[in-house]
C-alpha positions as CSV (number, residue, x, y, z in Angstrom):
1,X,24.3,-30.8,43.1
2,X,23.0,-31.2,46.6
3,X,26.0,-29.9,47.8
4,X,25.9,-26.8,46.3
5,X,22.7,-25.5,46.9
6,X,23.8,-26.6,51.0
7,X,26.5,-24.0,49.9
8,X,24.3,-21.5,48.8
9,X,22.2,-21.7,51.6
10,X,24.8,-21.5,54.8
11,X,26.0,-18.8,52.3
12,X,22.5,-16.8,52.5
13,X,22.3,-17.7,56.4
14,X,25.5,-15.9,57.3
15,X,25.0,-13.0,55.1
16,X,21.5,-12.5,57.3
17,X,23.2,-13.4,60.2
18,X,25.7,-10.5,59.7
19,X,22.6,-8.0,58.3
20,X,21.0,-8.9,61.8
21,X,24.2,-7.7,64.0
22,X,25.0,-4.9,61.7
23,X,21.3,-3.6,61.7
24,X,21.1,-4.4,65.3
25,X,23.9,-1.8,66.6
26,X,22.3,1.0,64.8
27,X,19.8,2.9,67.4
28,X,16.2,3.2,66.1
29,X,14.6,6.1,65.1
30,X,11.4,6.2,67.2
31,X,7.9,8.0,65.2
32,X,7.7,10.2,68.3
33,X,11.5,11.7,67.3
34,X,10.3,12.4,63.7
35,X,9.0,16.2,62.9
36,X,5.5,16.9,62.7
37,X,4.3,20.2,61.2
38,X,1.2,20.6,63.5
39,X,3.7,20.0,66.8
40,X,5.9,23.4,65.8
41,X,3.8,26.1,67.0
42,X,3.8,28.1,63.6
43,X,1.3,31.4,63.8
44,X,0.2,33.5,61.1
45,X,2.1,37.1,61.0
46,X,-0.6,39.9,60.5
47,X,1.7,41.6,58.2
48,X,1.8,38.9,55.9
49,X,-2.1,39.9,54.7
50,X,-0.7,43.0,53.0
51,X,3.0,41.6,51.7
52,X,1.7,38.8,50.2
53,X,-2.7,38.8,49.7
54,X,-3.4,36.3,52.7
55,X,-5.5,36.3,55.7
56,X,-6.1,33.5,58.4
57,X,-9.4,31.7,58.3
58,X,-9.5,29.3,61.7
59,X,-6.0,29.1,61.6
60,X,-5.4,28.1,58.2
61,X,-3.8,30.7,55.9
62,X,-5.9,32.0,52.8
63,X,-5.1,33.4,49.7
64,X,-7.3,36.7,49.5
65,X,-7.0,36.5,45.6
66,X,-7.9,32.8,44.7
67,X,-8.6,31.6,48.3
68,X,-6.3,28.7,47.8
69,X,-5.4,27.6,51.3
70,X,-1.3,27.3,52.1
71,X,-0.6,23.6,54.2
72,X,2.1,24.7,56.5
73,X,2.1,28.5,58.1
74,X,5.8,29.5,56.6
75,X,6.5,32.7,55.4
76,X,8.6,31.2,52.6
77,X,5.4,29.3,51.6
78,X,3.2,32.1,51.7
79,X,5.3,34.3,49.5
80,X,6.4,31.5,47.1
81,X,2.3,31.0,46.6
82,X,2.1,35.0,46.0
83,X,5.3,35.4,43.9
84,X,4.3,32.2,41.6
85,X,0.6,32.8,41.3
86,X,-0.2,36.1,41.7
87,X,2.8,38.3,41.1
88,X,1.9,39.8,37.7
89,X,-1.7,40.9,38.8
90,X,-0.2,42.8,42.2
91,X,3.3,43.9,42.0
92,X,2.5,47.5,41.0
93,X,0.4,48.1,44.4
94,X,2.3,49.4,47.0
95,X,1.6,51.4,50.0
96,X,-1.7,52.7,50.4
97,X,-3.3,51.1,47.9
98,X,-2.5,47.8,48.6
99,X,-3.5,48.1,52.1
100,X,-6.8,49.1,50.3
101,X,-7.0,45.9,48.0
102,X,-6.1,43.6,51.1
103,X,-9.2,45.5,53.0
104,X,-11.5,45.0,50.0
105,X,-10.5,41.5,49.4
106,X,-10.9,40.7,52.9
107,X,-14.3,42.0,53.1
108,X,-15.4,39.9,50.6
109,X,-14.2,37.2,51.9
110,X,-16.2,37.7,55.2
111,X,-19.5,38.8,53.1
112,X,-18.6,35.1,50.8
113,X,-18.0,33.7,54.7
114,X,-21.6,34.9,56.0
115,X,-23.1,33.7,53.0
116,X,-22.3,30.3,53.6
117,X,-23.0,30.4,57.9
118,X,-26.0,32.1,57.7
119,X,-27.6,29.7,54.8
């Protein structure tokens, strides 16, 4: 009985042994080498505030119709939020009058905005 749980163990002590070297000749991802969204230099595109409803408020985009705020400045993030949320309310604007929306929805967002600072 003794004898086999010896077994077992030098068993279990090997098989680490071997995880150790095999782990060991792998190089190691450092957390300076991973991405980080802040670190990549992403900037709003003006001409995103008429394509897709959105504005920048201290470097955060803002949807102009809910005032939701989009996490990382992508364009494929900013048009999956107008597509998904707001499509049906805005897809017949175009031209002139949605430059005219985006004017009047950003105008109340500044009039909400002064509001709040000057309170």
């Amino acid at each position: 009985m003794l004898g086999l749980g010896l077994l077992l163990f030098l068993k279990l002590l090997s098989l680490a042994f071997v995880l150790c070297s095999v782990t060991a000749s792998f190089p190691k991802m450092s957390l300076s080498k991973q991405r980080k969204v802040d670190k990549e230099c992403r900037v709003f595109i003006h001409s995103w505030s008429v394509s897709c409803f959105f504005t920048e408020v201290n470097g955060i985009p803002v949807c102009l119709v809910c005032l939701q705020q989009v996490s990382v400045v992508k364009k494929y993030n900013i048009k999956h939020h107008c597509e998904t949320h707001h499509a049906e309310i805005y897809c017949g604007l175009q031209g002139q009058p949605r430059r005219e929306k985006v004017k009047e929805l950003v105008a109340g967002l500044k009039k909400q905005q002064s509001v709040f600072t000057s309170s």
